[in-house]
PASEBA-1860 file (N, C-alpha, C; in nm, 3 decimals):
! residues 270
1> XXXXXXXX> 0.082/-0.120/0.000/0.000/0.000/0.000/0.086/0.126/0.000 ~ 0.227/0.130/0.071/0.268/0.264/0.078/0.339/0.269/-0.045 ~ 0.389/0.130/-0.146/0.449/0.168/-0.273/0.332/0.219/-0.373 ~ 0.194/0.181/-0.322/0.119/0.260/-0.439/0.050/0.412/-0.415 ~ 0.042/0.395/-0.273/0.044/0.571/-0.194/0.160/0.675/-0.283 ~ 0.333/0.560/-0.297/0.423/0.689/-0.322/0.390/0.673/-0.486 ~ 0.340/0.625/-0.569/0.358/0.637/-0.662/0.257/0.804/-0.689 ~ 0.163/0.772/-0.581/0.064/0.865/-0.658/0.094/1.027/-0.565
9> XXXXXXXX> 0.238/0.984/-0.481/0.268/1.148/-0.434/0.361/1.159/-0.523 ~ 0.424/1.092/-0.602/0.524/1.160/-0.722/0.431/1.233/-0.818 ~ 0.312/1.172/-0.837/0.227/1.277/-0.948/0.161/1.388/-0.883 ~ 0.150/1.364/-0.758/0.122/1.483/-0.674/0.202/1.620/-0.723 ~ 0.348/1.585/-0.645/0.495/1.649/-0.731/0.494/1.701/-0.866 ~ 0.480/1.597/-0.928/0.527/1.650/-1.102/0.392/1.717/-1.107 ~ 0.265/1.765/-1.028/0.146/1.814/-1.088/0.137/1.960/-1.020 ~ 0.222/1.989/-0.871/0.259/2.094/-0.848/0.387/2.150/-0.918
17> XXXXXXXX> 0.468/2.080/-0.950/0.606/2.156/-1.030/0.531/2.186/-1.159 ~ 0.426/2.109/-1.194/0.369/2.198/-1.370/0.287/2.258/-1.311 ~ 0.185/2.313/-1.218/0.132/2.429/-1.229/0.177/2.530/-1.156 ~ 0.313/2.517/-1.120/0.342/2.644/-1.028/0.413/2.722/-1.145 ~ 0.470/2.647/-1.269/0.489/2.696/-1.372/0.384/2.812/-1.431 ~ 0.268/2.764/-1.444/0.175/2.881/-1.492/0.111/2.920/-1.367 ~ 0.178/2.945/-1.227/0.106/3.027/-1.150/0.079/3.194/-1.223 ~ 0.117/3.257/-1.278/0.091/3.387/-1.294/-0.046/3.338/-1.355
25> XXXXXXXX> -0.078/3.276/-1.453/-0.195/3.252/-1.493/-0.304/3.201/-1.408 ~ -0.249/3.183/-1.316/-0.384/3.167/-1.173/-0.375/3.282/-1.127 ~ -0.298/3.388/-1.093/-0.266/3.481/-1.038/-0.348/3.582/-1.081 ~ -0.352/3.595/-1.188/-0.418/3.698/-1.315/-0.604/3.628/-1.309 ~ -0.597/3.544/-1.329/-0.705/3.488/-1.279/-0.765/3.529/-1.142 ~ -0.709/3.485/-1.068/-0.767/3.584/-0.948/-0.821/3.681/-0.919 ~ -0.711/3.757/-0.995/-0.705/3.861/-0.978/-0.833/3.931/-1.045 ~ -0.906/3.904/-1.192/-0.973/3.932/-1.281/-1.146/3.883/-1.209
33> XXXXXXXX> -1.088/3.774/-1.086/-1.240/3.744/-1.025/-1.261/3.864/-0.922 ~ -1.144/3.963/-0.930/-1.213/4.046/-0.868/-1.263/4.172/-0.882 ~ -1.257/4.172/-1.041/-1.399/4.261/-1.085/-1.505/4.202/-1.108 ~ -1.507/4.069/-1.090/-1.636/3.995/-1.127/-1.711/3.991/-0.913 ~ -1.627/4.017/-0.868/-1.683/4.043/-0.716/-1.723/4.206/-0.684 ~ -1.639/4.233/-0.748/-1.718/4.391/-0.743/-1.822/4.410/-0.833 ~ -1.876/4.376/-0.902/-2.011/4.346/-0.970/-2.078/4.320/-0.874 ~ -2.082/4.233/-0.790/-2.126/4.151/-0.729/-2.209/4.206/-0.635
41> XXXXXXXX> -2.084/4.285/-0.556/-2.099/4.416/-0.411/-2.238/4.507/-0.494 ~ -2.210/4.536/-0.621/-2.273/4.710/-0.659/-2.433/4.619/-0.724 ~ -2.438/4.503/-0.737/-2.567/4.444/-0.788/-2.626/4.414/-0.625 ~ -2.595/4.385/-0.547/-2.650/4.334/-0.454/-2.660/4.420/-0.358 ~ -2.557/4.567/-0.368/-2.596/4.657/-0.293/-2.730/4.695/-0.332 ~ -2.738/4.725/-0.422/-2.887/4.803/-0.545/-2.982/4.675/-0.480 ~ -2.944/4.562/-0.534/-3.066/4.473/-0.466/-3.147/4.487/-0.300 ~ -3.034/4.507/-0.224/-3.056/4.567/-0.073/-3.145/4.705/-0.061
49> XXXXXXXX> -3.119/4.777/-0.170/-3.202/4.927/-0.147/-3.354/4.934/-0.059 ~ -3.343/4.955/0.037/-3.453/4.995/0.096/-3.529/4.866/0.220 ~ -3.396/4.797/0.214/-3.461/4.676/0.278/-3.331/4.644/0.391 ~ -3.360/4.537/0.463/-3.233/4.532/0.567/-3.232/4.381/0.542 ~ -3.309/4.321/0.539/-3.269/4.138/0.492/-3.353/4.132/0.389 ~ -3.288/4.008/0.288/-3.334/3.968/0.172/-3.322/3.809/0.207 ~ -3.405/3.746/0.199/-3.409/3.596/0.232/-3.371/3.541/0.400 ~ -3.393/3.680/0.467/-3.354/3.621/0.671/-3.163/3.661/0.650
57> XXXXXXXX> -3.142/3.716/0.558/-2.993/3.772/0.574/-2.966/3.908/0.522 ~ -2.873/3.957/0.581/-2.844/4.108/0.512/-2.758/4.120/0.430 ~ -2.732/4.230/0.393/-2.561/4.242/0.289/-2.524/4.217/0.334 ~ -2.450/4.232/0.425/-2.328/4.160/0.485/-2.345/4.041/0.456 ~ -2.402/4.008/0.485/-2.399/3.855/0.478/-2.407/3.759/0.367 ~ -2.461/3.831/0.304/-2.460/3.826/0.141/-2.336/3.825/0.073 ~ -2.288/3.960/0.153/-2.189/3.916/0.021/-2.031/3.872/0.119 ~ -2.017/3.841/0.257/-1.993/3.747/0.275/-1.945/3.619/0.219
65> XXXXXXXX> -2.120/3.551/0.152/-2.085/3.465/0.102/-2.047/3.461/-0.020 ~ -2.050/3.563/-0.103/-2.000/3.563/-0.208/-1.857/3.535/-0.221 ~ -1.787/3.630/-0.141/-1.625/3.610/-0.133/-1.597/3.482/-0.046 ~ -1.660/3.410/0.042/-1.674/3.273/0.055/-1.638/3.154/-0.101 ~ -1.729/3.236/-0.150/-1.730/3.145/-0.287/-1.627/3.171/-0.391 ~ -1.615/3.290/-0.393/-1.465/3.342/-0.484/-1.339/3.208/-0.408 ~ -1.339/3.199/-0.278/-1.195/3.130/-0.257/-1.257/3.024/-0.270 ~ -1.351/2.956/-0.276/-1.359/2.796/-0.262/-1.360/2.789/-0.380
73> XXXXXXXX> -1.396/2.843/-0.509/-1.389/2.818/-0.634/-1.295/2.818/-0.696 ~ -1.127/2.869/-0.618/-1.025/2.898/-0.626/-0.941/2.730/-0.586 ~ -1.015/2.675/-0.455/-0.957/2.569/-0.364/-1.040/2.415/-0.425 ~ -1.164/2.405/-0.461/-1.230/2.300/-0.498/-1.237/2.285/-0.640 ~ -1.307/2.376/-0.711/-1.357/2.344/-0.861/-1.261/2.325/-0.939 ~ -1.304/2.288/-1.016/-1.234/2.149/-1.144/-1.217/2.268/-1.269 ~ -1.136/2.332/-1.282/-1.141/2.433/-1.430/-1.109/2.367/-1.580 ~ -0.996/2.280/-1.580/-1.033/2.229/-1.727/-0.943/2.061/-1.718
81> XXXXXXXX> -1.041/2.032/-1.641/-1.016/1.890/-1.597/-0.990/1.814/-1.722 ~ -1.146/1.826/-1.778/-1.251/1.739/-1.859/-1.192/1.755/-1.947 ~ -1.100/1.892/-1.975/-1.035/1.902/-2.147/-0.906/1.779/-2.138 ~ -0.854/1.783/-2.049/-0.691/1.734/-1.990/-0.767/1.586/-2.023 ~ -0.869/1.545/-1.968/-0.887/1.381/-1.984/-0.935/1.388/-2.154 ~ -1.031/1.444/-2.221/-1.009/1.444/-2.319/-0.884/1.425/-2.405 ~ -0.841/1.554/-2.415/-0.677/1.537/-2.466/-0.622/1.381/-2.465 ~ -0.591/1.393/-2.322/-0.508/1.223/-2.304/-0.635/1.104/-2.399
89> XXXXXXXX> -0.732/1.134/-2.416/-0.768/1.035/-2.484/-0.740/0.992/-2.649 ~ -0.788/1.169/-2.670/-0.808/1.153/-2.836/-0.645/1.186/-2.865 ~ -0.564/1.214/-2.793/-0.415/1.172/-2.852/-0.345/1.083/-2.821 ~ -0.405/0.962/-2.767/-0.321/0.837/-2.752/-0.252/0.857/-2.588 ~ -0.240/0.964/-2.534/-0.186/0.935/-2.442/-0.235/0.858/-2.291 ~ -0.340/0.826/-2.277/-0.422/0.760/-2.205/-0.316/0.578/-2.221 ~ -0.284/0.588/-2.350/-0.238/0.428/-2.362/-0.144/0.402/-2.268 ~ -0.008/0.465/-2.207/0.070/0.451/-2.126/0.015/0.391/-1.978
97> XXXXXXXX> -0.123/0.467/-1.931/-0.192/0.425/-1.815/-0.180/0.242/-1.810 ~ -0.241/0.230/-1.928/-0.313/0.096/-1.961/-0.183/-0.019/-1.935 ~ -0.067/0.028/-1.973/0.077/-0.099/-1.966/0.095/-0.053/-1.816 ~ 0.060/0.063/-1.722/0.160/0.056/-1.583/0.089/0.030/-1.437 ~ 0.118/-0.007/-1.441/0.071/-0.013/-1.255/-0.003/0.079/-1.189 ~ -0.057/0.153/-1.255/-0.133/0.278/-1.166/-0.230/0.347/-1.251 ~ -0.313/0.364/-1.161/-0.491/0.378/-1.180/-0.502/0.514/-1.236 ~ -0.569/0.535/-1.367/-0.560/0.698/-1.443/-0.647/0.778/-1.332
105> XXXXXXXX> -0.712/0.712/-1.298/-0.838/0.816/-1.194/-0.736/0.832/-1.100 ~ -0.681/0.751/-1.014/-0.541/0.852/-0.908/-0.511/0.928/-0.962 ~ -0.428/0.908/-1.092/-0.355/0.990/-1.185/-0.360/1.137/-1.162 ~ -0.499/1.115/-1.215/-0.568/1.251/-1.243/-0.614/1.320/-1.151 ~ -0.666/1.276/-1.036/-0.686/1.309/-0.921/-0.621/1.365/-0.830 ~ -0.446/1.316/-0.832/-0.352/1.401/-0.774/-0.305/1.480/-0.854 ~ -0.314/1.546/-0.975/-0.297/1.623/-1.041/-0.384/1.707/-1.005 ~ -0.518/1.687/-1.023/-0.585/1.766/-1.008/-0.561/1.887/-0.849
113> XXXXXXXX> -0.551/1.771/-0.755/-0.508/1.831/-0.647/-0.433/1.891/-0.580 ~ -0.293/1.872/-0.720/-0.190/1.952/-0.714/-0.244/2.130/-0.747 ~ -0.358/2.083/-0.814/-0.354/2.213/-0.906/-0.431/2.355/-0.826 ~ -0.532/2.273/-0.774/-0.604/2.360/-0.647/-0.471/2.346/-0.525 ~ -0.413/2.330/-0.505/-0.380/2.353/-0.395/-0.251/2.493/-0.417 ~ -0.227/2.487/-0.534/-0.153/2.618/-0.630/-0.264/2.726/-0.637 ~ -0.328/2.678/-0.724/-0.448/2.797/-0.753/-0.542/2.891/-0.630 ~ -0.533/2.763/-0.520/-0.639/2.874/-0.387/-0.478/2.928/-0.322
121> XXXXXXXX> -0.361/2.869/-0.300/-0.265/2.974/-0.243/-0.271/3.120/-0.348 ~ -0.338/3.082/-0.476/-0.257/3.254/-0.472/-0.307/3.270/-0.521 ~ -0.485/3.264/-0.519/-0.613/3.340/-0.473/-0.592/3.435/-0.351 ~ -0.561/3.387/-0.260/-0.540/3.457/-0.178/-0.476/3.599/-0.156 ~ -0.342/3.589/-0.274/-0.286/3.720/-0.249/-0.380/3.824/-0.333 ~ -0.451/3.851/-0.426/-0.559/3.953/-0.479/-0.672/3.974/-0.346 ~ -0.690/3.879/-0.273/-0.780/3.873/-0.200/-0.763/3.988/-0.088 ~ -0.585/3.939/-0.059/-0.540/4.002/0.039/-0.537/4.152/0.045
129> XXXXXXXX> -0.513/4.195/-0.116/-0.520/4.346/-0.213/-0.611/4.393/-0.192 ~ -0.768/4.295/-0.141/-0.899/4.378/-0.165/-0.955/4.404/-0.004 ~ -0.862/4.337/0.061/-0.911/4.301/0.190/-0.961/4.410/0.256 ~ -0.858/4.527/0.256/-0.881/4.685/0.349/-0.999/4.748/0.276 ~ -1.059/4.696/0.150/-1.166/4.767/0.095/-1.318/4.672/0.124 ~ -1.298/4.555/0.127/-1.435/4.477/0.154/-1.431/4.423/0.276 ~ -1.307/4.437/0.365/-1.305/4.410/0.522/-1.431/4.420/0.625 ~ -1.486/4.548/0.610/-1.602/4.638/0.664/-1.754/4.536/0.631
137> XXXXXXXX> -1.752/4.469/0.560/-1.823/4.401/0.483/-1.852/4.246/0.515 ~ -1.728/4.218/0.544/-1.808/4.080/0.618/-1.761/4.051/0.751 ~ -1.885/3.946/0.764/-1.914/3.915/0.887/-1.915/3.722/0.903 ~ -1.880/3.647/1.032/-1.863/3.584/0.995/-1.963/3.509/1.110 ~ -2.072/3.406/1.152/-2.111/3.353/1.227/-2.015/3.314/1.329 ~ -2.133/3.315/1.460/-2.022/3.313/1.603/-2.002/3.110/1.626 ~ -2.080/3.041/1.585/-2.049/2.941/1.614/-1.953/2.858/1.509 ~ -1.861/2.918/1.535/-1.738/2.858/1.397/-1.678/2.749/1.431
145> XXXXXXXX> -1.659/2.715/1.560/-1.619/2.580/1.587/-1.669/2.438/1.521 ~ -1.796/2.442/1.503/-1.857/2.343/1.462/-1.859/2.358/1.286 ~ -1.889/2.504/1.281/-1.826/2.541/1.123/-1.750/2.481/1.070 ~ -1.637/2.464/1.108/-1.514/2.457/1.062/-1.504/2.342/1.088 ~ -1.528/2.232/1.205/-1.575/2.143/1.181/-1.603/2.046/1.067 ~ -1.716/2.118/1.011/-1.802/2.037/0.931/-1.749/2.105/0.771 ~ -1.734/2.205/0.782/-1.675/2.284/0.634/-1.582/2.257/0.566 ~ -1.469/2.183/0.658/-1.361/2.139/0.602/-1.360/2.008/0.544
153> XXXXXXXX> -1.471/1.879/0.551/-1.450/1.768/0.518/-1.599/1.771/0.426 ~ -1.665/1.904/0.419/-1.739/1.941/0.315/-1.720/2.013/0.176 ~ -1.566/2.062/0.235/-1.505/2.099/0.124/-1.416/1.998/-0.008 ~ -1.380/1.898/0.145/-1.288/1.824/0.021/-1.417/1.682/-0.013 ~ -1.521/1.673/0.010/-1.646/1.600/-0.098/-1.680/1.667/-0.195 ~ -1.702/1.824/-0.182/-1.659/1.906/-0.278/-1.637/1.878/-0.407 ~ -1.476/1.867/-0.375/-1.387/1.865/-0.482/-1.404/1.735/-0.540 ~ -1.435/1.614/-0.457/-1.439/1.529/-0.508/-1.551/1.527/-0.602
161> XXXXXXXX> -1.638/1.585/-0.566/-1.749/1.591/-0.651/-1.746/1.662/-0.768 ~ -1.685/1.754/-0.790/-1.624/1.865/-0.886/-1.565/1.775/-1.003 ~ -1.489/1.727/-0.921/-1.347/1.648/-0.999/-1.392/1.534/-1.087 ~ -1.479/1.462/-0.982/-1.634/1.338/-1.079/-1.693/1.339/-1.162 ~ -1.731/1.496/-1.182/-1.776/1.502/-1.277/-1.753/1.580/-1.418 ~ -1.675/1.621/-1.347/-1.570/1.652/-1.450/-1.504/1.532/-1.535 ~ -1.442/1.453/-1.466/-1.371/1.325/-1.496/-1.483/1.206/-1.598 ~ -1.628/1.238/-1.529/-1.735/1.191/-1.659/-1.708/1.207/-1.785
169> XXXXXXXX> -1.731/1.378/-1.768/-1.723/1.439/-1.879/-1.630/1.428/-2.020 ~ -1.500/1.435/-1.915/-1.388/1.370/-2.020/-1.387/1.228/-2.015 ~ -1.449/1.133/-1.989/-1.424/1.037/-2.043/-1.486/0.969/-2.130 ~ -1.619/1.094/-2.150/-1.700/1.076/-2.300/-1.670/1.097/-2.437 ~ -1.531/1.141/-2.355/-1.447/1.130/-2.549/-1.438/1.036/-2.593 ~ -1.489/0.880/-2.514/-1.444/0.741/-2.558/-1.587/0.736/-2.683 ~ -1.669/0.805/-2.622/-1.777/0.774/-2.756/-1.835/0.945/-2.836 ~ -1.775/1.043/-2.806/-1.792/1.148/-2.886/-1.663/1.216/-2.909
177> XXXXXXXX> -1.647/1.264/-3.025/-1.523/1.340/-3.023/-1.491/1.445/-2.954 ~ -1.591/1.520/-2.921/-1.577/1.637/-2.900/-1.670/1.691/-2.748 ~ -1.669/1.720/-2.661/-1.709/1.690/-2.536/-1.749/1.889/-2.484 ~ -1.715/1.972/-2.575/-1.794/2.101/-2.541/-1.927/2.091/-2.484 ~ -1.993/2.054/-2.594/-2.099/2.141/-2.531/-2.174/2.036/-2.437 ~ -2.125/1.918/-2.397/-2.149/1.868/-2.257/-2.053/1.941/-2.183 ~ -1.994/1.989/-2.133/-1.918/2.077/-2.042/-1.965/2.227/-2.027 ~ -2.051/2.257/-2.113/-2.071/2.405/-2.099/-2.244/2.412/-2.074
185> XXXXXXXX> -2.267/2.325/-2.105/-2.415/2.287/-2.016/-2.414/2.253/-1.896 ~ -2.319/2.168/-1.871/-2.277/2.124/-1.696/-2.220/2.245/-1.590 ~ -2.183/2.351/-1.689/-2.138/2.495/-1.658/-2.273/2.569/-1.605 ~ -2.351/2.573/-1.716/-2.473/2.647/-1.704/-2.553/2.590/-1.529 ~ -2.560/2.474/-1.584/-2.625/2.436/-1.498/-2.581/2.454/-1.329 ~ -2.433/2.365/-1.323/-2.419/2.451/-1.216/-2.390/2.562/-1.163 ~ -2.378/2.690/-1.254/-2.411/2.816/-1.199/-2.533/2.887/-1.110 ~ -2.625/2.806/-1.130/-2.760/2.816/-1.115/-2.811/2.758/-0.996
193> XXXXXXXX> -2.761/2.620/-1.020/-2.789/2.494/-0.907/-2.707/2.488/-0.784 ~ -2.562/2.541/-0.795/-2.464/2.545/-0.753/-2.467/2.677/-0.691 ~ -2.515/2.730/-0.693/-2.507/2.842/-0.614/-2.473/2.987/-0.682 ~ -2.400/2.993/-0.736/-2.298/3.133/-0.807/-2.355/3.238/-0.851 ~ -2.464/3.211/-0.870/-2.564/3.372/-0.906/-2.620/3.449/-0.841 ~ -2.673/3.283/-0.739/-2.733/3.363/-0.584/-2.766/3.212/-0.513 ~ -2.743/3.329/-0.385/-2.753/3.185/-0.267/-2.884/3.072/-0.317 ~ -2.860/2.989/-0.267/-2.948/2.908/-0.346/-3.076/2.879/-0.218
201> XXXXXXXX> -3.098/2.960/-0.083/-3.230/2.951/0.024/-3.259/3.024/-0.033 ~ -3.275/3.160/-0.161/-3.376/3.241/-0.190/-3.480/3.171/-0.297 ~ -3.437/3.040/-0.302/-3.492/2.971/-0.401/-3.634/2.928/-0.355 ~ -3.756/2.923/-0.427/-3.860/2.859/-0.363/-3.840/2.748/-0.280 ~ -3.919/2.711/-0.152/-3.875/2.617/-0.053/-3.879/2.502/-0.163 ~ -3.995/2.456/-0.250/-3.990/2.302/-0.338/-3.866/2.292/-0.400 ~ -3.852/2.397/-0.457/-3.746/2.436/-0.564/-3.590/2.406/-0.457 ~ -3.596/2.448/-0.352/-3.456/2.384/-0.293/-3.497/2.290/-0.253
209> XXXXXXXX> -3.572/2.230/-0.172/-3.594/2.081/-0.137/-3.536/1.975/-0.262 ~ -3.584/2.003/-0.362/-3.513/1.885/-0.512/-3.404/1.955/-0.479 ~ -3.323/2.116/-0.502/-3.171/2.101/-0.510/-3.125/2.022/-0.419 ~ -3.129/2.008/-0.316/-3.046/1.950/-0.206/-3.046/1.826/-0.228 ~ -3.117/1.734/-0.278/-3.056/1.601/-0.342/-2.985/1.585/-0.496 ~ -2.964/1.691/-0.556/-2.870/1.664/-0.659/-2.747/1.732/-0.649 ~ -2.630/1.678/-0.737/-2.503/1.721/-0.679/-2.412/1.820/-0.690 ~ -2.505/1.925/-0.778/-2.464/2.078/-0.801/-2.447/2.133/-0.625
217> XXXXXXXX> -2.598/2.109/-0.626/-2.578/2.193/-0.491/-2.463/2.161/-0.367 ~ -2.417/2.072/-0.377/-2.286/2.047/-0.327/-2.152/2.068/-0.387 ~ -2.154/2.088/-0.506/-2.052/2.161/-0.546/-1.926/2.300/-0.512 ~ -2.067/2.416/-0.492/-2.042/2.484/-0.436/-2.111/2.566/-0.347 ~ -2.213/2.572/-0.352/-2.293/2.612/-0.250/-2.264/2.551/-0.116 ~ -2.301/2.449/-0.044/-2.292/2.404/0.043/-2.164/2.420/0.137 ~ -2.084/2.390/0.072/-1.903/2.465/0.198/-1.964/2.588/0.210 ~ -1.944/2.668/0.134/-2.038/2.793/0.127/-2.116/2.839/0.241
225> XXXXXXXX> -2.229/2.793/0.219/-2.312/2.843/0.332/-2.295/2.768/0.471 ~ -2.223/2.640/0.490/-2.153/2.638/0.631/-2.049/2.721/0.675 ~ -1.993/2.819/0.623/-1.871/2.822/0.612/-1.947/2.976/0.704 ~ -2.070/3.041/0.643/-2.102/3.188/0.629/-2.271/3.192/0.713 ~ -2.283/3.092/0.767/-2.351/3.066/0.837/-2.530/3.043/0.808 ~ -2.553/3.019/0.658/-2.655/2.992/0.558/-2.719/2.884/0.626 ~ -2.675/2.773/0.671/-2.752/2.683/0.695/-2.700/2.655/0.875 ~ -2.762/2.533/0.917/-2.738/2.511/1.061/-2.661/2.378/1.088
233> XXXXXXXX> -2.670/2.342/1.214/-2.599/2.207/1.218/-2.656/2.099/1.163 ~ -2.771/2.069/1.197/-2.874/1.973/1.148/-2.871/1.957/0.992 ~ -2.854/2.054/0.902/-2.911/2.039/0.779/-2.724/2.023/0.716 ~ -2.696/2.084/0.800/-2.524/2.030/0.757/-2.475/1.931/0.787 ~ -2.520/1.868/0.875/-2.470/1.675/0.935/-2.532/1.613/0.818 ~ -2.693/1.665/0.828/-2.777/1.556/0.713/-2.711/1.554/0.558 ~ -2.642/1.671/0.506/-2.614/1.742/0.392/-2.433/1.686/0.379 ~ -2.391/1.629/0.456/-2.318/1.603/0.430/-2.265/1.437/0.397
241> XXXXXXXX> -2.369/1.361/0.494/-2.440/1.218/0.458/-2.485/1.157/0.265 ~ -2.545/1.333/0.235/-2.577/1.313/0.099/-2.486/1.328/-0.012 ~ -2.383/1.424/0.076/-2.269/1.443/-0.018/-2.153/1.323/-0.053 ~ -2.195/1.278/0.059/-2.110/1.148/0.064/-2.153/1.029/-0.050 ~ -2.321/1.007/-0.019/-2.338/0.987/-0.145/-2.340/0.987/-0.267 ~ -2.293/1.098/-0.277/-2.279/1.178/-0.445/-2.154/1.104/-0.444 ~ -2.067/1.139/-0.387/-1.909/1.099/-0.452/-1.916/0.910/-0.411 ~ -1.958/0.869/-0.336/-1.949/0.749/-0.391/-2.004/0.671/-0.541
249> XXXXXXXX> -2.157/0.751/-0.545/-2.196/0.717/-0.709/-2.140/0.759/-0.783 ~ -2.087/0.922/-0.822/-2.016/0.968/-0.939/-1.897/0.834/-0.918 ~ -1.792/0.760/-0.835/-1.710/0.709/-0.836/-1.752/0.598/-0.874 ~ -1.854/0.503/-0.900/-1.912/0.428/-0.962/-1.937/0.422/-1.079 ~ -1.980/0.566/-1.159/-1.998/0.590/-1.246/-1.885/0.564/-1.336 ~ -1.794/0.686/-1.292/-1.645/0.712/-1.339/-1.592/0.541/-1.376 ~ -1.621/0.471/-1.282/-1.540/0.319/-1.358/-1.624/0.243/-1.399 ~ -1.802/0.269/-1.430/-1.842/0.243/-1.545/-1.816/0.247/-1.684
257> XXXXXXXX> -1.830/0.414/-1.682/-1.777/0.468/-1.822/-1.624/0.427/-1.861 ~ -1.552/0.440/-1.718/-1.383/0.351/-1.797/-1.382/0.215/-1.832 ~ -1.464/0.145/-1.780/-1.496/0.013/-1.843/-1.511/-0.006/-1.944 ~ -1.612/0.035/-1.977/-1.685/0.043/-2.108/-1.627/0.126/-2.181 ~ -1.558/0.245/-2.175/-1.504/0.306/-2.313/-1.416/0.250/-2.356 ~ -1.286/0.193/-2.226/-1.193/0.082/-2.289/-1.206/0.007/-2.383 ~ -1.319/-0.088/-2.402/-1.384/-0.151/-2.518/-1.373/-0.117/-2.633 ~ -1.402/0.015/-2.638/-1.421/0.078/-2.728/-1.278/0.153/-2.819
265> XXXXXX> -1.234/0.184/-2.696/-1.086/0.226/-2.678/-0.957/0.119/-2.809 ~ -0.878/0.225/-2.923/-0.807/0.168/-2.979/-0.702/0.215/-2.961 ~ -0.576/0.133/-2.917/-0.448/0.200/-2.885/-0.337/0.171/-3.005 ~ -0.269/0.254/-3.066/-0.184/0.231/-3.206/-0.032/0.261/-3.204 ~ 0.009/0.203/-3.214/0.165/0.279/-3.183/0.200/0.157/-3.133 ~ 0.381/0.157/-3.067/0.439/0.102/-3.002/0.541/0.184/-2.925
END
């Protein structure tokens, strides 16, 4: 077990030494989410006009969670997973997996995790740039112990969940060439479902009752609003039971579809 643990911290390694290479390009990135957060402040201030809570919360709290979500989207989400497993498919490079000792879903998985763990460090420093200006602005719930708690092992189902389905996605190159516009529908969708437009309790109560069993809303919403004090303990113990579920099925899934595309799968070369 620990020779196949180290195999998959060497790709850990080689997956932080290649993206610390294009850190400026996370950097700049960051940096660029934070005119997309100041949008954010001046839409939701205007939305606040004349009122002191909007859904049992105030601005503050609002937008709170917004910059909540700027860093977890920095630390969890999957940005171009699905292209990377693509790629390795439709150019043969997937075949190397197939002769060695080690599982492409690790593979990819500690890569992946190399890559967030680059990308939310230096989120942080733009963050840090904006801090003396949106400081005034948030607020953070007093019972953080249990927060933090529960936020942190809600974060990394998260990712796993992020990463799942992402990892679907690209592995539908085994039967389509081209895997856009399943990825940019899965975009749409979880913008919506997932939280990113707006908290997702302003949603009709039916209308969140179905989100909370599908696996957008754990994506990103959910760290989210434990994190900023959106939801309570109860619905975060239960909510995290379900999340658990999600990533065990997407992980079911994921070695469905590798099953079966293998089949399908032609490797050429020597």
């Amino acid at each position: 077990m620990l020779a196949a643990l180290n195999k998959y911290r060497h790709a850990f390694l080689v997956g932080l030494q290649g993206n610390i290479v294009y850190r400026w390009n996370f950097a700049v990135r960051g940096l660029f989410s934070l005119f997309h957060l100041t949008a954010v402040f001046v839409l939701w201030t205007a939305a606040f006009q004349g009122r002191e809570t909007v859904g049992g919360h105030t601005l503050d709290q609002t937008l709170t969670y917004f910059v909540a979500l700027l860093v977890l989207q920095f630390f969890i989400s999957a940005f171009n997973e699905d292209y990377q497993i693509s790629e390795d498919i439709r150019n043969g490079l997937i075949n190397q997996f197939l002769l060695k000792p080690i599982s492409y879903y690790g593979y990819r998985l500690s890569i992946f995790a190399a890559a967030r763990l680059v990308s939310g460090a230096l989120v942080l420093v733009p963050l840090a740039v904006a801090l003396p200006f949106i400081g005034s602005h948030l607020t953070l719930p007093g019972d953080w112990d249990w927060r933090l708690a529960l936020g942190l092992p809600a974060m990394l189902l998260s990712a796993l969940i992020q990463f799942g389905i992402a990892y679907c996605f690209g592995l539908l190159t085994f039967w389509f060439l081209e895997i856009q516009g399943f990825a940019i529908l899965s975009m749409a969708v979880e913008a919506v479902l997932g939280g990113q437009m707006f908290p997702l309790d302003l949603l009709p109560a039916g209308v969140l009752r179905v989100a909370e069993w599908l696996p957008f809303y754990y994506q990103m919403y959910f760290p989210a609003a434990i994190f900023t004090g959106r939801i309570g303990f109860d619905t975060a113990v239960s909510g995290l039971g379900i999340e658990l579920c999600w990533v065990l099925v997407l992980l079911a899934v994921n070695r469905a579809l590798w099953t079966r595309g293998l089949r399908r799968h032609t490797a050429v070369g020597g």
